[in-house]
C-alpha positions, 0 to 999 in steps of 0.5 A: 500500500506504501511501496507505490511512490518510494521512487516516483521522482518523475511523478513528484516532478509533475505534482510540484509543478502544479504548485509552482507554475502560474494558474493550476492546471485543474480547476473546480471543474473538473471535480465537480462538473459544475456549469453549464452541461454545453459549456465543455472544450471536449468530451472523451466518451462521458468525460467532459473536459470544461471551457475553463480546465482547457484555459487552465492547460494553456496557462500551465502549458505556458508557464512551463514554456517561460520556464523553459526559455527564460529570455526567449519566451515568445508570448506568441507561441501559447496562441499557435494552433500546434501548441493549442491541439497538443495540449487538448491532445494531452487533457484527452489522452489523460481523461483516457487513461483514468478511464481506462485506470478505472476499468481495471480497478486500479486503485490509489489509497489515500496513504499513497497519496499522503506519502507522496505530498509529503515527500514533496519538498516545497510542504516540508519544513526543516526536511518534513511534512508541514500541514500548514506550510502545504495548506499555504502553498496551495492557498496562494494558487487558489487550490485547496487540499481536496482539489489538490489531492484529486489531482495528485491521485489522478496523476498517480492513476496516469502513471500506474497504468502508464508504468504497466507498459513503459517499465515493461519494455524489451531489448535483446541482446543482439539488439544492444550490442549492435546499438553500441556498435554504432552509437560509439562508432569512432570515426578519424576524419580532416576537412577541407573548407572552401570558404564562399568568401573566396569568391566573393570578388568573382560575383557579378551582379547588374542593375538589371538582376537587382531590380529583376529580383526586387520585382518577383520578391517584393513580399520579403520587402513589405514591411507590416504596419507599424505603430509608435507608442505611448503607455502605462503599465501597471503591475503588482510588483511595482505595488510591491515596492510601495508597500510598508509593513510595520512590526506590530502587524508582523508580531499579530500575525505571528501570534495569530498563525503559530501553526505556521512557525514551527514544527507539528509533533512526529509519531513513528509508528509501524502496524500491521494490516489485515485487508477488508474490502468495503464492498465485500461480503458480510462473511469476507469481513468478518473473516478479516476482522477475525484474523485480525482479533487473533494476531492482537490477541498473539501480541498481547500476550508478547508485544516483542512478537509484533515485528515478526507478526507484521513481517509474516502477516501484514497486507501492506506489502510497503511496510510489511518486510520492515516489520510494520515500520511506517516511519514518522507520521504528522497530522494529516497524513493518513485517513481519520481512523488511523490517525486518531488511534496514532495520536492517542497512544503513550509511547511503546503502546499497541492500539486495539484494532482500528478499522479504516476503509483498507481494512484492520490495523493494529498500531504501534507506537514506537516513538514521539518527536515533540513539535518546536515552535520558531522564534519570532526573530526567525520568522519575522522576514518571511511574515513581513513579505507575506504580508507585503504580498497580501496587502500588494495583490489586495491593492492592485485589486482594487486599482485594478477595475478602476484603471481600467476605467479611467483608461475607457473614460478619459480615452485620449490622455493616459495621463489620469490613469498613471496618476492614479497609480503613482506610475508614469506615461513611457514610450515605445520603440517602433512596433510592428503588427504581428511581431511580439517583441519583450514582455509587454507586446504580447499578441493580445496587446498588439491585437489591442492597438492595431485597430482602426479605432486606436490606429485612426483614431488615436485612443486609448486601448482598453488594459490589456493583460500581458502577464500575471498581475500585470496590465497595459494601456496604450495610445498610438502617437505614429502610425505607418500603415503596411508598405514595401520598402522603396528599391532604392532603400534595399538596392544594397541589401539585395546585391549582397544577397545576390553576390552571396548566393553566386559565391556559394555556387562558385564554392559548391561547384569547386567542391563538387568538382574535387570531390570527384578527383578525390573519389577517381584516386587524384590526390591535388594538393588541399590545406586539409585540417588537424585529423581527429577522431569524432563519435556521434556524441562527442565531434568538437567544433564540428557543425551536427549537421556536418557530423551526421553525413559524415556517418551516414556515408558508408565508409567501408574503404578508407580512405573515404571522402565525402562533400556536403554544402554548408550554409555558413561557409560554402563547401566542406570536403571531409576525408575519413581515414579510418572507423573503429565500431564500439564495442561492449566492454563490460555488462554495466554498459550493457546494462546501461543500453539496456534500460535505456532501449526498455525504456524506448520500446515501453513508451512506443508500447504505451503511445500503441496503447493510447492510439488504440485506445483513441481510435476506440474513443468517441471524442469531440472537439468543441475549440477553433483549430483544434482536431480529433483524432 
């Protein structure tokens, strides 16, 4: 029962970023069903997935993506119907596979549940589980533990039913041999470069070829419309800084929330489990209870057995070989039955039988850490900058609405709505329609202000929200409607294009033409680089592109020479000298390749799973863009 999420880093992986990433991925929704009945994205089967729970995918999708890319996050990408059609691909697969979970019975108990969240280290407090840190963290993005906790369970369901195939992959041995052979394959090679800059002096290009390329090119030469502009840009952050906290609004919180400061108690307990199905029959329980009547009597008469006892008799496989030991335990963490019985117990004392909905335990207390309050100088910086955050997002709610509408009342001045909020009126570099460029011109704010409305009419765009917490106004103050540049503007940029192109030609076809003398047995004299030795992982400074021909070529003879264009430089000739296949030395490394290839075939095995599992699915689409399968 316990042994389930011992090693689930991945899984974990996945619950903390519920937590971390902006939005919660899973709203009410999708544990209520609550609004309208035709007011659902999708439905897979009886499963509906809501308007809401897909908006909430996006925004969790999104936040990964800013995660991932830092500085080269671009806003525009969340609204690409590519991104758009995988995340409702994955919401469906999802639904699928707890559907699927279900049929088979598969089960997730709630100590499963509570042994996971508590190995997650954002609920912990000096390396263990704090409820009130997890009721916190979960407060602060909107979720409260039962939505939570759904979601958790429902994550575990996934990857049980997903692990049954994924863990379970084969690959023979022939098969990894032969994968090492070629993964760490050497090759010894040199190359030649022939650089298109050689020939850049031989490139002729007329006035009749410039005007020639600008007539049948003139889409590369359009430029969008553009706009200059002024704004304000009202955030919470900026609120932040504003904000003053004084000490005795630090000291009540404190002692109003002790809570929050300090340790719970910790009881280390170990029991023993005999099963009983809830929905099993009057006599299937009793038998339960019975067995379990006797194992209690056998440690009353000598508590040293109960080890041995919970080693032999137990059904928890997670605890049972550790003679019941289920480690330390706070408040919380296990069903309502079990934990009071934990709570009311004295040091080395054994319960009476408690009944849960897993059945019949017998519970041993073997040891009490005392709860530990921080003191107040401890907690002081952290309460202080809960309680700027809490009085910053409380303010930016109020200006919020009222912004806004200063924003719509006042429409040609942004100057009333900066004063509103202590902020200033800025101006923007040239904007380009379409184009996305930094933090604040995302798609929405630009679709804002390339209006006629705001382009023509020179009014202010209703605030925009262009990240978290963070709105935009904006007035157009220039405008440039779409154009192609002038020739006369770009005569040069196309002339060096041009000059480019026949240069690189000029290289290629050199190349090309030693590269046959080379492979008819001539030997003419070529500056060729240092010789080094190259595997498909390690290739120095070599271009990827390059490497990957180099050992696509079938070099059985050496030596071997092969020619491939490169966009940067012109012509690269490579000669390989010689190839030496890898070999598998040892069995960790074929243990290594092993568990690697596994894990291959089981995921191609699982996505067979759900394809089929799709195909056979009645499943429908209710979003712009976004297709069944």
């Amino acid at each position: 029962m316990f042994s389930f999420v011992q090693e689930k880093k991945r899984l974990v992986q996945i619950i903390f970023a519920i937590i971390v990433l902006p939005f919660a991925l899973w709203g009410v929704e999708s544990y209520t069903n609550s609004g309208s009945s035709t007011n659902f994205a999708a439905t897979v089967n009886d499963t509906k997935i809501s308007q809401q729970e897909y908006k909430n995918a996006l925004r969790q999708h999104e936040g990964r993506l800013r995660q991932q890319l830092g500085e080269r996050f671009d806003p525009t990408l969340i609204q690409s119907a590519e991104i758009q059609r995988e995340v409702m691909a994955s919401l469906v697969s999802q639904k699928l596979m707890l559907e699927k979970a279900r049929e088979l019975n598969l089960l997730i108990t709630d100590e499963q549940v509570a042994k996971l969240i508590g190995g997650i280290e954002v609920f912990q407090s000096e390396g263990k589980f704090d409820r009130a840190q997890y009721e916190s963290n979960l407060a602060n993005q909107g979720l409260s533990p039962l939505m939570f906790e759904a979601r958790v369970r429902d994550e575990m369901l996934w990857q049980q039913i997903q692990n049954a195939y994924a863990l379970n992959g084969f690959a023979s041995r022939s098969v990894v041999e032969n994968i090492i052979r070629l993964n760490e394959q050497q090759r010894t090679v040199s190359v030649h470069p022939i650089s298109f800059q050689s020939f850049i002096g031989q490139a002729k290009v007329d006035e009749d070829a410039l005007i020639k390329y600008y007539n049948q090119n003139m889409q590369e030469f359009q430029l969008g419309e553009r706009a200059m502009v002024e704004y304000v840009k009202f955030s919470m952050d900026e609120l932040l800084a504003k904000i003053d906290v004084d000490t005795e609004e630090v000291r009540s919180y404190y002692n109003e929330h002790q809570a929050e400061f300090g340790t719970p108690e910790e009881r280390q307990v170990a029991h023993i489990l005999v099963t009983s199905d809830a929905n099993g029959t009057q006599m299937q329980q009793e038998d339960a209870k019975e067995k379990a009547e006797q194992l209690l009597q056998q440690i009353k008469k000598d508590p040293s057995k109960f080890t041995e006892l919970a080693k032999t008799n137990s059904q928890d496989p997670g605890s049972a070989e550790k003679g019941g030991d289920l480690g330390f335990i706070v408040r919380g963490m296990m069903v309502k039955p079990f934990e009071d019985a934990v709570f009311a117990l004295q040091n080395d004392e054994i319960s009476e039988l408690v009944k849960s909905d897993f059945g019949y335990h017998i519970i041993k207390l073997i040891a009490v850490k005392p709860s530990k309050a921080i003191p107040f100088e401890q907690a002081a910086n952290e309460i202080s900058r809960k309680i700027r955050g809490q009085k910053a997002l409380k303010k930016y709610a109020e200006l919020a609405e009222e912004f806004n509408n200063t924003v719509y009342e006042q429409s040609d001045t942004l100057k009333p709505a900066a004063e509103l909020i202590g902020g200033k009126v800025e101006r923007s570099e040239w904007l380009t329609n379409g184009t996305s460029t930094g933090d604040l011109w995302t798609t929405n704010m630009l679709q804002a202000i390339f209006t006629d409305e705001i382009t023509q009419g020179k009014r202010n765009t209703s605030a925009i929200e262009v990240a978290p917490n963070t709105l935009v106004a904006a007035r157009v103050l220039e405008y440039k409607p779409t154009e192609v540049q002038p020739f006369a503007e770009i005569k040069d940029s196309i002339q060096l294009k041009l000059m480019h192109e026949q240069a690189f030609n000029m290289a290629a076809e050199q190349g090309k033409e030693i590269l046959k003398n080379l492979q008819d047995g001539d030997k003419p004299k070529l500056s060729w680089g240092p010789v080094q030795t190259i595997t498909r992982a390690k290739y120095g400074s070599l271009d990827a592109m390059l490497v990957q021909k180099i050992f696509q070529s079938n070099a059985q003879k050496t030596p071997y020479y092969i020619g491939v264009e490169d966009n940067a430089q012109g012509y690269m000739l490579v000669r390989i000298d010689a190839v030496k296949d890898g070999v598998a030395t040892d069995e960790e490394k074929l243990q290594r390749y092993s568990q690697q290839l596994r894990q291959i075939t089981g995921d191609e095995m699982f996505r067979a799973y759900l394809a089929d599992a799709r195909e056979s699915a009645a499943i429908k689409i209710n979003i712009a863009d976004t297709n069944t399968e």
